[in-house]
N, C-alpha and C positions, 0 to 999 in steps of 0.2 A: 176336452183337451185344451191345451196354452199354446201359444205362439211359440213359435222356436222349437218347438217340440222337434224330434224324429221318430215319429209314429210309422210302425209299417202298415202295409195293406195287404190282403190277401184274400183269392177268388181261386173259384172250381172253376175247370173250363174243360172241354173235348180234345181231345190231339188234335194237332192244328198246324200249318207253318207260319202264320202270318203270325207277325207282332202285335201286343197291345198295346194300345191307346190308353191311357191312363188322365183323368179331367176333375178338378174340383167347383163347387159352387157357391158363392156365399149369400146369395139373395133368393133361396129357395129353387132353383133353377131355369132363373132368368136369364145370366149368360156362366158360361162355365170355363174356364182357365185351364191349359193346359200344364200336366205336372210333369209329361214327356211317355216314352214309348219303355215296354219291358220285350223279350225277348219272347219267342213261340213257346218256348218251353219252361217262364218263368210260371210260376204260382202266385209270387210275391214283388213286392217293392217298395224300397223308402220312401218316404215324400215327409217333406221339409215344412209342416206344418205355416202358414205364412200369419205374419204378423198384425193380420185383422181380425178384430172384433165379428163375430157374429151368432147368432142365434139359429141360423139358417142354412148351416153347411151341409155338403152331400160330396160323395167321391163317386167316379163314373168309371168301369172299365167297357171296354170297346173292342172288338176285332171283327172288321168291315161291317156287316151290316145287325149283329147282334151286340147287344150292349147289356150293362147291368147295374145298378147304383145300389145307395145307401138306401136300408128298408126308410130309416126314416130321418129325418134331419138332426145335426147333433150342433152342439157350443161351439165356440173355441173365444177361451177369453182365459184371463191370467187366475190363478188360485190367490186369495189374500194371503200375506204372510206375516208374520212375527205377532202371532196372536201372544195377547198380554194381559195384566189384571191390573189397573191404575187405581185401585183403591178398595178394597171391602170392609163394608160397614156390616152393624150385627144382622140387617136384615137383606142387605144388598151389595151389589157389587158392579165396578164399570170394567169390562169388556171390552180389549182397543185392539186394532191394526191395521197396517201399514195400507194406504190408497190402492188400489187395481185403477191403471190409464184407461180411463173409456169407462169403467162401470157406474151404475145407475143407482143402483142400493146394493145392500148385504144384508141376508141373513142369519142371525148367529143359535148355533143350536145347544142344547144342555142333554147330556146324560140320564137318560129316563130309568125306566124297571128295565126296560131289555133293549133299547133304542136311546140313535139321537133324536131328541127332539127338537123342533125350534121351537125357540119360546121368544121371537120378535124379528122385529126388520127395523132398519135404519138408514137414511138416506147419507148418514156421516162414518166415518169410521169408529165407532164407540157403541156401545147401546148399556144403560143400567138393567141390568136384572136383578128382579127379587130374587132371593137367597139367602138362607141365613149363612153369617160367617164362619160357624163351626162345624159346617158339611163337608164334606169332600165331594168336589165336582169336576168333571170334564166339560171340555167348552170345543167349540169348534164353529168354523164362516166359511160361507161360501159367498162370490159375489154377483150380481143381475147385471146384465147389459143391453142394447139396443135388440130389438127384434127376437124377445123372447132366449137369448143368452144367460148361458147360468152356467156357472163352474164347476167342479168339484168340487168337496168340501176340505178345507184343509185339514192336517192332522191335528186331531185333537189334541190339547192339554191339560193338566190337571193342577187346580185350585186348591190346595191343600187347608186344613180348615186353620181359623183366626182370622183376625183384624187389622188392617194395616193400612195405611194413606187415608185415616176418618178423619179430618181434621177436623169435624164440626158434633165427634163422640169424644168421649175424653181418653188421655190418654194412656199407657200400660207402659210404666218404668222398666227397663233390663239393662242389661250395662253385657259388654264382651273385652276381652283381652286378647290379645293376638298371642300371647302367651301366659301363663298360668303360674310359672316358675320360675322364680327370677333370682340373679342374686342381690343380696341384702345390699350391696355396695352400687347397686343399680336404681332408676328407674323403670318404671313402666307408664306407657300410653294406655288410659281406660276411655274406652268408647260406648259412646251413647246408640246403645240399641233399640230405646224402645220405640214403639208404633204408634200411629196416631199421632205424627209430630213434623210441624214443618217448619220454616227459618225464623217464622213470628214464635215461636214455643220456647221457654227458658227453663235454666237447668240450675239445680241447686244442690251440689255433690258433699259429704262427709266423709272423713278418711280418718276416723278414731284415733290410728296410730301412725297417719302418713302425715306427710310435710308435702304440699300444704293440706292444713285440715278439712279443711272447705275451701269447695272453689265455683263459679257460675260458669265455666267453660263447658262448651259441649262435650269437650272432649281432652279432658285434662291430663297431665301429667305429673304421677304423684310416685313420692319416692319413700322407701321404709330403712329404719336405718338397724332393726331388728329382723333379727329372721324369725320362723315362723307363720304361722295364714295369719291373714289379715281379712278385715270385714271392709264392706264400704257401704252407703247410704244414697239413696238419689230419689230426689221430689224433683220430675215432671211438668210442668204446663203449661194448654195451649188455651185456644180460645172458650172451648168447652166446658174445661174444667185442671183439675191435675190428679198425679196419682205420683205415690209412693212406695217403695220396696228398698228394703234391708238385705244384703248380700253376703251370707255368712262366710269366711275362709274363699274369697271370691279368689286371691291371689296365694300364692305362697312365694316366701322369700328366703332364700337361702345361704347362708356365708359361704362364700369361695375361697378353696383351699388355695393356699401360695404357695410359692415356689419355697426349695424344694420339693417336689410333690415325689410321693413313692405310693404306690398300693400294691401289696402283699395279699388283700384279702382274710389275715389272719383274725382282726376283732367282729367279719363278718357271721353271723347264722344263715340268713339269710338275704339275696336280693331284691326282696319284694318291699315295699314299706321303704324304703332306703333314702335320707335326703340325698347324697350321692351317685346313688343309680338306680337304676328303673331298668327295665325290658321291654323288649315289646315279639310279641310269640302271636302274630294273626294267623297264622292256623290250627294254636290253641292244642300244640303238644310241647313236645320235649323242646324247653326251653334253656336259657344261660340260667346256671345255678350254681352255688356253693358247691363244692365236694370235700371230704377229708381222705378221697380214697391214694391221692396223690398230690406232688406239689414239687415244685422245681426247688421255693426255700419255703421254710417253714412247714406249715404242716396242711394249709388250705387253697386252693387255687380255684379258679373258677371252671366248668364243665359243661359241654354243649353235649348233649348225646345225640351224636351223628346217624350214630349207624343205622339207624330203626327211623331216620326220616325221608319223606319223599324227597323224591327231585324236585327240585325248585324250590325247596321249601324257604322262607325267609327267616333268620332270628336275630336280635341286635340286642348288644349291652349296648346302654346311653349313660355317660358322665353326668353326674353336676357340676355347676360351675368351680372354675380353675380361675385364680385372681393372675393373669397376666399384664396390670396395668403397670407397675414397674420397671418394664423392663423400654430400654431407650428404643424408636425406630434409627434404624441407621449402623447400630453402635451395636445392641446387643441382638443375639439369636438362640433362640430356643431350641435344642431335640428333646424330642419323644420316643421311646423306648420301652418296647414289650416283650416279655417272653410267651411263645407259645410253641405246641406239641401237639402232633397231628400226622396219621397217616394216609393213604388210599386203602378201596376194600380191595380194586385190582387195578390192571395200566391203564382200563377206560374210563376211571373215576378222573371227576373236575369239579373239584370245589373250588368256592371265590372266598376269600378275604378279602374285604375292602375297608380302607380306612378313612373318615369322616372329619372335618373340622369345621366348626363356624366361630363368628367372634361374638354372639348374642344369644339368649335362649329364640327369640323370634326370627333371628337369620336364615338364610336357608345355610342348609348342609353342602359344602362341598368336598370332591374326592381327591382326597391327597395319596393316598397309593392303594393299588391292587395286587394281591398276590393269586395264584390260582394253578391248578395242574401242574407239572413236576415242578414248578417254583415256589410251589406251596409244602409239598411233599413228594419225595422219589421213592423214599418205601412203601410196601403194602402189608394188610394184614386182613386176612378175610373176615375174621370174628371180630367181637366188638375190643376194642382195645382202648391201652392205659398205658402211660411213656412209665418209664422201671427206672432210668436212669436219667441222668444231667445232659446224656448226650441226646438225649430224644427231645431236645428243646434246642428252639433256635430263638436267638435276638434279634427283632427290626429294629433298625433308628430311621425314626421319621424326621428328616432335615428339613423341608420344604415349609414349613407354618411362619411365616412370613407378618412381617411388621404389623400386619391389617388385623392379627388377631390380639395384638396386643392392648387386651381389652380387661375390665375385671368382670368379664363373664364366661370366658371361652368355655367350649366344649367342645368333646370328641366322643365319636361311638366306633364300635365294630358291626359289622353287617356281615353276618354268612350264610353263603348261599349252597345249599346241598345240592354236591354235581355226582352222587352217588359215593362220596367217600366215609372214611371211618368216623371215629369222634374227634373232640376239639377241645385242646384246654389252653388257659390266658393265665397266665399270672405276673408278677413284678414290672407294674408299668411305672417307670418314672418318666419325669417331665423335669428338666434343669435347664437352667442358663450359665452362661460365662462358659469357660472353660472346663475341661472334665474334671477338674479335681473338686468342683461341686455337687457335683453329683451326691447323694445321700448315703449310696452304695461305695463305701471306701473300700479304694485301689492301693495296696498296700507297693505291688510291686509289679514291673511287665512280666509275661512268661513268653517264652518262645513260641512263636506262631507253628500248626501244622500248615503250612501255607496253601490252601487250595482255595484258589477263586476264582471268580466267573462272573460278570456283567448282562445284564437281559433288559429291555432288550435291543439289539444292535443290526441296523441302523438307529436311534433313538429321537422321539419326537419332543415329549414334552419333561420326562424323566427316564434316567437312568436306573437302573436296578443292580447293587453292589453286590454279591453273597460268600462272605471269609469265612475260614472256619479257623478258630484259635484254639490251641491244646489249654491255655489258661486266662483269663482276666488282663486284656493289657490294651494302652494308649495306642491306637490306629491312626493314621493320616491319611487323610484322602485328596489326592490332588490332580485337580484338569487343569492340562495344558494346552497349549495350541501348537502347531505344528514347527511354530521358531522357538517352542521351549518354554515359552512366556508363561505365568501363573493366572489364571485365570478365574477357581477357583480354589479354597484351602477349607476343610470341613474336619476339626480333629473329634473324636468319636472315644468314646470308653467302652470299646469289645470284652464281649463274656464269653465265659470259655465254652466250644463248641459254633453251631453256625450262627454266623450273623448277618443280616440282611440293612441296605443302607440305601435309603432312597436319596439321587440326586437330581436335584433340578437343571433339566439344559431349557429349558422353553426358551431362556435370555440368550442363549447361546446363535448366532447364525451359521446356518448350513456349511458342511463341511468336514473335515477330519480333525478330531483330537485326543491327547493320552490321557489317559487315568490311571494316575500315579498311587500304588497302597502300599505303606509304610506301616513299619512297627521300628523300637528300637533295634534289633537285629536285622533285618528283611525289608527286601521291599520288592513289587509287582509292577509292571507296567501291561495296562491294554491298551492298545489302538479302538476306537470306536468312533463312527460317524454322525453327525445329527444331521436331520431330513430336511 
């Protein structure tokens, strides 16, 4: 056992009234410390294992003049930790970790036919062992102290096979990319992967079709002005020797669509193969796909088949890069706008929509809105289903994508998460700036609102969630004010006929009460809503 420990104890005894005496030893029982008294009727008791080293320990129970101890004497000293591999070469490897206060040596053992075995001792923290590099091994230490002390073994780890920190074998070129996919109007960081390499090692890269062509950096950055894969080249070396590798389609680069952006789906077959989109289906069923069996316009839309998937299951369409470098911070703003159709199988179904944006293919992803349970859908339909009409589709506008993605790489995905509901179909996503009569989708004229709306959710933290339903295609305003009237926000929107959904950001807003003003040219709404 370790110091610090809380180890319990526990002893047979006869019915009895007297309390026991409970005593530890650490010099083989030469003098013996008290750990305190248990009750008549206890069996058991903690004890606070104490912060000495020994080789020699014994625990003592007592009740008046019978007593009993430990059959035989045990350790108490710390287990080594952060067992590690600082280098394996082809026939060996060093073995390190962290000091134990007070120990004398360490043993370190290897993975036999059916056992650990040791295979040395070291008075330092290290030991080399023979090994060839391309084994797979478990390793594990235990550490020696004064008066015959000795540890536990720690938990073993495993050494997976190859070469790496030889600095005096030569070395093995590899290169990595933080991302693989880029747009052509971008750079990328390529980093120096390979083994056997340390600050004395130089690097000598080729980039056939990049700027720059070559470069001595470890870790260069090179930029492509075509899309398409790209190859690269890297010669290695250290004191040893050098080594070289050719890296075929190492990158791919790809041109980003600009503004106006529309996708319809229509010149799709398929989403597999796609410079544009990709999937990603980890538990390897029913995925986002192409369909012709329906479509809001046109004649193709995209299809999740819900209904035949587990709970939890995860599936996501990912974008390629959208050129938003154009547009001013400050000045101009971006919405995003999708249609989708989507029911429940019954009341206790909860699916998630959530919507992704970052301004890099290597960014991380963050969550710009969620839709889920009766906000996602209020009807239901037991069987597998398929929306019939214009009405069974609703519009998001995503308002919130903010100055920081005004990049020429951005991206966006959808993420759905099956909470036992029906299936799921996406189609007509556009992306505009400036004002709505940019839009790609021309607005010939407003139509009368059926005015029914509703806000979620309320109190509001970080966003508001809008949902209008319009009898036809028309110019909306959306406006927060504060409590003396004042404008605070003004967000104008190009509503499609049927429900629409409009995320607004209060994060900047301080706690409090204010109205949300929704306007059309006929009509206008006002809610009360509070932010937290």
């Amino acid at each position: 056992m370790y110091p610090g420990l809380s180890e319990r104890i526990r002893w047979d005894a006869s019915e009895g009234t007297t309390d026991f005496t409970l005593e530890y030893t650490l010099n083989n029982g030469g003098t013996w410390t008290s750990i305190g008294t248990a009750a008549a009727a206890d069996r058991s008791a903690l004890w606070a294992v104490p912060n000495t080293f020994s080789g020699q320990a014994r625990v003592r129970v007592s009740r008046g003049a019978q007593s009993d101890e430990s059959d035989a004497n045990f350790s108490i000293i710390e287990v080594p930790e952060n067992l590690d591999f600082e280098w394996s070469c082809p026939d060996s490897l060093k073995v390190t970790w962290d000091p134990v206060p007070g120990a004398t040596s360490y043993e370190v053992y290897m993975l036999g036919a059916m056992y650990m075995d040791a295979v040395g001792t070291s008075a330092t923290t290290s030991l080399t062992v023979m090994a060839s590099a391309q084994d797979e091994n478990w390793f594990s230490v235990r550490s020696f102290g004064p008066n015959g002390a000795q540890s536990e073994r720690a938990v073993a780890v495993r050494k997976m096979p190859g070469e790496f920190g030889c600095y005096w074998s030569n070395p093995y070129a590899a290169v990595a990319v933080a991302c693989d996919s880029i747009s052509s109007s971008d750079c990328v960081q390529v980093n120096n992967a390979s083994i056997n390499t340390d600050a004395s090692a130089t690097y000598l890269w080729y980039f056939p079709t990049g700027t720059p062509s070559t470069s001595t950096d470890e870790n260069p950055t090179v930029c492509f002005s075509t899309s398409g894969y790209h190859d690269a080249a890297l010669v290695v070396t250290n004191a040893a020797g050098s080594d070289s590798a050719y890296f075929t389609n190492f990158v791919f680069a790809q041109t980003a669509l600009g503004l106006p952006y529309f996708e319809g789906f229509e010149t799709l077959v398929t989403l597999n193969g796609q410079e544009n989109w990709s999937v990603y289906n980890p538990d390897v069923n029913s995925a986002f796909s192409i369909t012709t069996t329906t479509a809001l316009s046109g004649a193709k839309c995209v299809r999740l088949y819900n209904h035949n998937q587990d709970l939890g299951d995860i599936d996501e369409l990912i974008s390629g890069p959208v050129d938003l470098s154009g547009l001013v911070p400050g000045s101009d703003i971006v919405t995003i706008s999708f249609r989708y159709a989507h029911k429940k199988r019954d009341n206790l179904s909860d699916d998630w929509l959530r919507f992704y944006a970052k301004n890099a293919c290597d960014d991380i992803w963050s969550l710009k809105k969620t839709l889920h349970g009766a906000f996602l859908s209020t009807e239901t339909s037991v069987g597998p289903w398929t929306p019939q009409s214009p009405e069974d589709w609703t519009t998001v506008h995503v308002t919130n994508v903010t100055s920081t993605y005004f990049t020429g790489d951005f991206r966006f995905k959808f993420n759905f998460e099956n909470g036992g509901g029906n299936n799921f179909f996406l189609d007509d996503i556009n992306i505009y700036a400036g004002p709505p009569s940019d839009v790609i989708v021309s607005v010939e004229e407003d139509h009368a609102t059926d005015w029914v709306t509703s806000i979620y959710p309320n109190p509001a933290d970080e966003e508001l969630s809008v949902r209008f339903q319009l009898a036809g295609d028309a110019l909306v305003m959306l406006e927060i004010m504060d409590v003396h009237g004042r404008l605070i926000q003004q967000i104008p929107l190009q509503g499609k006929a049927g429900s629409n959904i409009a995320m607004l950001d209060t994060e900047t807003l301080e706690a409090g009460m204010y109205f949300l003003g929704i306007s059309s040219t006929d009509q206008r709404v006002t809610h009360e809503f509070i932010v937290k």
